[in-house]
C-alpha positions as CSV (number, residue, x, y, z in Angstrom):
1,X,3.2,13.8,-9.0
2,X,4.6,11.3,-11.6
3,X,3.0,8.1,-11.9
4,X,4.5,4.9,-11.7
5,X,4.0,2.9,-14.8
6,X,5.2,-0.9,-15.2
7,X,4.8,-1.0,-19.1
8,X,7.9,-2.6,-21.0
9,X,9.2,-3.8,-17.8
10,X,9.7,-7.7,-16.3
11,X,7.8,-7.9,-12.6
12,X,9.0,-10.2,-10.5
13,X,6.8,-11.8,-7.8
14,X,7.5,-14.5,-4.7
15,X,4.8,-17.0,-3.5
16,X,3.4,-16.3,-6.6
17,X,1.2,-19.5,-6.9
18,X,-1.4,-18.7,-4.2
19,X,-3.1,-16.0,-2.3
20,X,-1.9,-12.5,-2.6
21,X,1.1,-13.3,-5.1
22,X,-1.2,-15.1,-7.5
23,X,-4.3,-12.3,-7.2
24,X,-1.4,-9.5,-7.9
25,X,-0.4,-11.7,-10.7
26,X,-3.7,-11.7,-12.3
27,X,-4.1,-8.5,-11.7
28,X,-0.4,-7.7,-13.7
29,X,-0.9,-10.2,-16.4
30,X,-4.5,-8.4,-17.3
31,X,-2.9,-4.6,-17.7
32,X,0.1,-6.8,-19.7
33,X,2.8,-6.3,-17.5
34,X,5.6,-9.4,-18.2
35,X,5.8,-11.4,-15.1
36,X,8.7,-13.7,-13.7
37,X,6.3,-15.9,-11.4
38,X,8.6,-17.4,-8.2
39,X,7.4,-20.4,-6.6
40,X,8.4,-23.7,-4.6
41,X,5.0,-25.4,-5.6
42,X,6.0,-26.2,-9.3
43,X,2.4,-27.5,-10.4
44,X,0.1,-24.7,-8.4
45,X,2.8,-22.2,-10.3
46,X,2.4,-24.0,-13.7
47,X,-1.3,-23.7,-13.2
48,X,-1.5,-20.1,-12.7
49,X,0.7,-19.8,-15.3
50,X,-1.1,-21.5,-17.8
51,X,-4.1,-19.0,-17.4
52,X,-2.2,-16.0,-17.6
53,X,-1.8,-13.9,-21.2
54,X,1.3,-12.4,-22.2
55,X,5.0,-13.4,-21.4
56,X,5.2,-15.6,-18.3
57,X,8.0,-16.9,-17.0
58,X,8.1,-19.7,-13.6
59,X,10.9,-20.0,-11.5
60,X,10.0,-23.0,-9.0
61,X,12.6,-22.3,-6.0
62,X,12.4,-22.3,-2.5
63,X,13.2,-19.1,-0.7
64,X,13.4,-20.6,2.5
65,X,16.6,-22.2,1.4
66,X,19.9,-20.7,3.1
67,X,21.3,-20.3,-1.2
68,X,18.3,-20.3,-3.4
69,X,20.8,-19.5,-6.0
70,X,22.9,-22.4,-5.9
71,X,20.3,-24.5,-6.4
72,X,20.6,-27.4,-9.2
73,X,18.8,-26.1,-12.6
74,X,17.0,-29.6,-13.0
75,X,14.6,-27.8,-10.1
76,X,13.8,-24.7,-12.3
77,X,11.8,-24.6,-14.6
78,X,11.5,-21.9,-17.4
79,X,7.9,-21.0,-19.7
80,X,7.5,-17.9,-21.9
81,X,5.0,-16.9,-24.0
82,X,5.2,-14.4,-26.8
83,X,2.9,-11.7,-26.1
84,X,-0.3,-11.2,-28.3
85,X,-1.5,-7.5,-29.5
């Protein structure tokens, strides 16, 4: 059986400021898997965010919404980090 490997790849995770998204983020960030963090709490997301090595980015949106997407960009907000060896 192959396994399934994550390295040189972007993951993307929803609710990612709290509870299970944040703990699998950790998790990610630690075996230096990129992450593209989703969130409608902008400063819990920012937090998390800040503690996290490698490339981050935050996407504060609210998935609840009928057309995330449409969304105005003043309510994104974008962060990366370069990654460090």
């Amino acid at each position: 059986m192959r396994r399934l490997t994550l390295a040189g790849s972007t993951t993307v995770i929803t609710g990612a400021a709290s509870g299970m998204g944040a703990e699998i983020a950790r998790l990610l960030a630690a075996a230096r898997i990129d992450l593209a963090l989703i969130d409608r709490d902008a400063e819990a997301l920012a937090s998390l965010a800040a503690g996290l090595p490698g490339r981050v980015t935050t996407h504060v949106v609210d998935l609840s919404e009928d057309a995330p997407w449409r969304m105005p960009r003043r309510r994104s907000s974008r962060r990366i980090r370069a990654s460090t060896p």
